[in-house]
ChimeraX commands (.cxc) that place a marker at each C-alpha (Angstrom):
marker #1 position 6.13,-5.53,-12.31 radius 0.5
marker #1 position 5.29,-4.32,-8.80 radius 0.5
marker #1 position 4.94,-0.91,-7.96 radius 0.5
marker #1 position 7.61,0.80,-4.75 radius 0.5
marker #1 position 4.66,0.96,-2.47 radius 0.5
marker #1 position 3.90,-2.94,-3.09 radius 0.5
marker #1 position 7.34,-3.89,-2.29 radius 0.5
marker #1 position 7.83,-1.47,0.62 radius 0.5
marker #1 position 4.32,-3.22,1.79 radius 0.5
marker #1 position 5.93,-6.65,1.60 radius 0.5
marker #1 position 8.99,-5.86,3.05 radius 0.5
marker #1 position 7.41,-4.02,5.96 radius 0.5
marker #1 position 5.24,-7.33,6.53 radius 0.5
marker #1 position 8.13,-9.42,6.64 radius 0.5
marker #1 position 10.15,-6.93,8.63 radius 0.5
marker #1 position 7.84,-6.96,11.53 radius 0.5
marker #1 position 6.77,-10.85,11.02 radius 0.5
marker #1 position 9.70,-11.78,11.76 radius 0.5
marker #1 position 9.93,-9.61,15.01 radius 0.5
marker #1 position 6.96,-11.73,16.54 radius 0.5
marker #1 position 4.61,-9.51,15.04 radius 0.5
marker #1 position 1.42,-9.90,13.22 radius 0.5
marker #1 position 0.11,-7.74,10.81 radius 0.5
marker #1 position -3.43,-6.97,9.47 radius 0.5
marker #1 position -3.62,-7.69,6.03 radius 0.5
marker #1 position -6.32,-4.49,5.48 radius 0.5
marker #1 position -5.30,-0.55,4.24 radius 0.5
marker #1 position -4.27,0.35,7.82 radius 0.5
marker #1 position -0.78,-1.42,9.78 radius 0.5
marker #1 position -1.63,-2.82,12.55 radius 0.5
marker #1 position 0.82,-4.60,14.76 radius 0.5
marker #1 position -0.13,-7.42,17.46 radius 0.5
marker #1 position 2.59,-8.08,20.07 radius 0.5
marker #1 position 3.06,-11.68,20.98 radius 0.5
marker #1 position 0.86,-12.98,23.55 radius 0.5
marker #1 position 2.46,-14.63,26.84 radius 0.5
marker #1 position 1.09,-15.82,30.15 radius 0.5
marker #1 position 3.12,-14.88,33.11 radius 0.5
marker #1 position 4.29,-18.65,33.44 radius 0.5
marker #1 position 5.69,-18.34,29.49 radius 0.5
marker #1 position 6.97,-15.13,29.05 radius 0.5
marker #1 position 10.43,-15.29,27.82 radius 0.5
marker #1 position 13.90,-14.33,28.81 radius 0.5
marker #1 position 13.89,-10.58,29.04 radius 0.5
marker #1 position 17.93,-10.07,28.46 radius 0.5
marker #1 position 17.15,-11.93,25.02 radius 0.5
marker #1 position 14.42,-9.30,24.33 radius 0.5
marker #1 position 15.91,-5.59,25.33 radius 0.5
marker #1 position 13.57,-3.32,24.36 radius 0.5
marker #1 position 10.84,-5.71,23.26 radius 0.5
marker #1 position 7.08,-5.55,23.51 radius 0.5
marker #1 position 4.45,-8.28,24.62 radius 0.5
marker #1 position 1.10,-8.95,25.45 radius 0.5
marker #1 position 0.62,-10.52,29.14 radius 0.5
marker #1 position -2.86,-12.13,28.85 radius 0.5
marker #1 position -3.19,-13.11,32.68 radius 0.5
marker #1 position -1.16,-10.25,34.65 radius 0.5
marker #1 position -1.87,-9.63,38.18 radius 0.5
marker #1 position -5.47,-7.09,37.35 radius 0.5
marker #1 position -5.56,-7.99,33.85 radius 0.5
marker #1 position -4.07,-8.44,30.42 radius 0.5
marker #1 position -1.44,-5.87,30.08 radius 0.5
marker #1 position 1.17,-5.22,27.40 radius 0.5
marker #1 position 5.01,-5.24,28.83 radius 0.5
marker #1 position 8.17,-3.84,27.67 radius 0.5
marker #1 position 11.53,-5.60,29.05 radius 0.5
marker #1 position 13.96,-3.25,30.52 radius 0.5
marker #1 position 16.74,-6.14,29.78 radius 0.5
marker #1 position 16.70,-7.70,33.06 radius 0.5
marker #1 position 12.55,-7.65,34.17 radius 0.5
marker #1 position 9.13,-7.22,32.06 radius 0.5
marker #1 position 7.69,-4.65,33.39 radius 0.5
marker #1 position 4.19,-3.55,32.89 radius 0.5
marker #1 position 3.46,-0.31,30.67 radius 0.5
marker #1 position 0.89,1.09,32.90 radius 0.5
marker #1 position 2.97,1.57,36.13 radius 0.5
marker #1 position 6.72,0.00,35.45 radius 0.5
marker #1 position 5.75,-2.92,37.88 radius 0.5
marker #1 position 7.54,-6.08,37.05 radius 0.5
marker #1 position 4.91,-8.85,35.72 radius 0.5
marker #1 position 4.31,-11.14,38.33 radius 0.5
marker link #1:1,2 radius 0.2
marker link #1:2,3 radius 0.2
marker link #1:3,4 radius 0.2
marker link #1:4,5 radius 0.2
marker link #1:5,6 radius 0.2
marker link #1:6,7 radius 0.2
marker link #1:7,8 radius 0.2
marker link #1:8,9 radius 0.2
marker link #1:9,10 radius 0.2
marker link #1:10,11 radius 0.2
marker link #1:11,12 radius 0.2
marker link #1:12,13 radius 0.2
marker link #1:13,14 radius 0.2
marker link #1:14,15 radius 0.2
marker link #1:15,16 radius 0.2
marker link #1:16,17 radius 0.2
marker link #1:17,18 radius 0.2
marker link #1:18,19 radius 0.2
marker link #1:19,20 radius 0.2
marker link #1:20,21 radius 0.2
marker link #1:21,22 radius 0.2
marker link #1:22,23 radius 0.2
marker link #1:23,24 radius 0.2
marker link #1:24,25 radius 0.2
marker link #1:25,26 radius 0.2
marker link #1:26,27 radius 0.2
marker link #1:27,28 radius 0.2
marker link #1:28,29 radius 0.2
marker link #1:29,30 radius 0.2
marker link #1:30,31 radius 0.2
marker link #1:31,32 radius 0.2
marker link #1:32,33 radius 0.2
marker link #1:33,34 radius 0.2
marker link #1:34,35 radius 0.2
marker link #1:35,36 radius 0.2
marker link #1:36,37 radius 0.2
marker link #1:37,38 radius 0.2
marker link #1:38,39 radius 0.2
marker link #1:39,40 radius 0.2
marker link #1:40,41 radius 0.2
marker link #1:41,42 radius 0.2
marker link #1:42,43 radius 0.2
marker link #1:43,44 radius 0.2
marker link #1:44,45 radius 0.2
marker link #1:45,46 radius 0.2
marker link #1:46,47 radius 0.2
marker link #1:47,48 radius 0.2
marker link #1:48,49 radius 0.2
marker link #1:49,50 radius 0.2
marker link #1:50,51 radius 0.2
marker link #1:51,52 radius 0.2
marker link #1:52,53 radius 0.2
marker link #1:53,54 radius 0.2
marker link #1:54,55 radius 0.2
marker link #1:55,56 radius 0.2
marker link #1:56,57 radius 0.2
marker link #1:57,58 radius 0.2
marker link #1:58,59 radius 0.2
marker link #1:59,60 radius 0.2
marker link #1:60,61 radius 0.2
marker link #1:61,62 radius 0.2
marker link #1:62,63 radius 0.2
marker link #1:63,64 radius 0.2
marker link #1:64,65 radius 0.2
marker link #1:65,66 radius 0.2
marker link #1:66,67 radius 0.2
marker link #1:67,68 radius 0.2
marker link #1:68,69 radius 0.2
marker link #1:69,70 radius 0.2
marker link #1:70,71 radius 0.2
marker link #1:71,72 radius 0.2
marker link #1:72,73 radius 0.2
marker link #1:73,74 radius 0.2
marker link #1:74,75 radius 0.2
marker link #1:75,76 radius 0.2
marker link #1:76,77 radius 0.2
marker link #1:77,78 radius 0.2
marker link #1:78,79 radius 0.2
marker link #1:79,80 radius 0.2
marker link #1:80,81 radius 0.2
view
């Protein structure tokens, strides 16, 4: 029989799985956003709210929130170009 913190583990994991998220498998959560280029990032209306990881924006890889209508980069609220 599982314990509560074994199935709250599991169902965290596939919680944020299927979010687009990975997470690390060790004693701590950790949570990597989905990695884009600029050419592939998706929609942002489809993703209000959301969180990626730009690996080629304009000065460097960046992670980017969408505000429902642009991506904008956390750092400074520029849109990822």
């Amino acid at each position: 029989m599982s314990t509560f913190a074994e199935i709250r583990s599991v169902a965290w994991s596939t919680l944020v799985e299927a979010l687009g998220f990975s997470v690390a498998t060790d004693a701590t959560l950790l949570i990597q956003a989905k990695t884009y280029t600029v050419a592939t990032v998706p929609t942002a209306s489809s993703y209000p709210r959301g969180i990626i990881y730009v690996s080629n924006e304009t000065g460097g890889a960046t992670l980017a929130f969408s505000d429902s209508t642009n991506w904008r980069r956390v750092q400074d609220r520029a849109i990822v170009s």
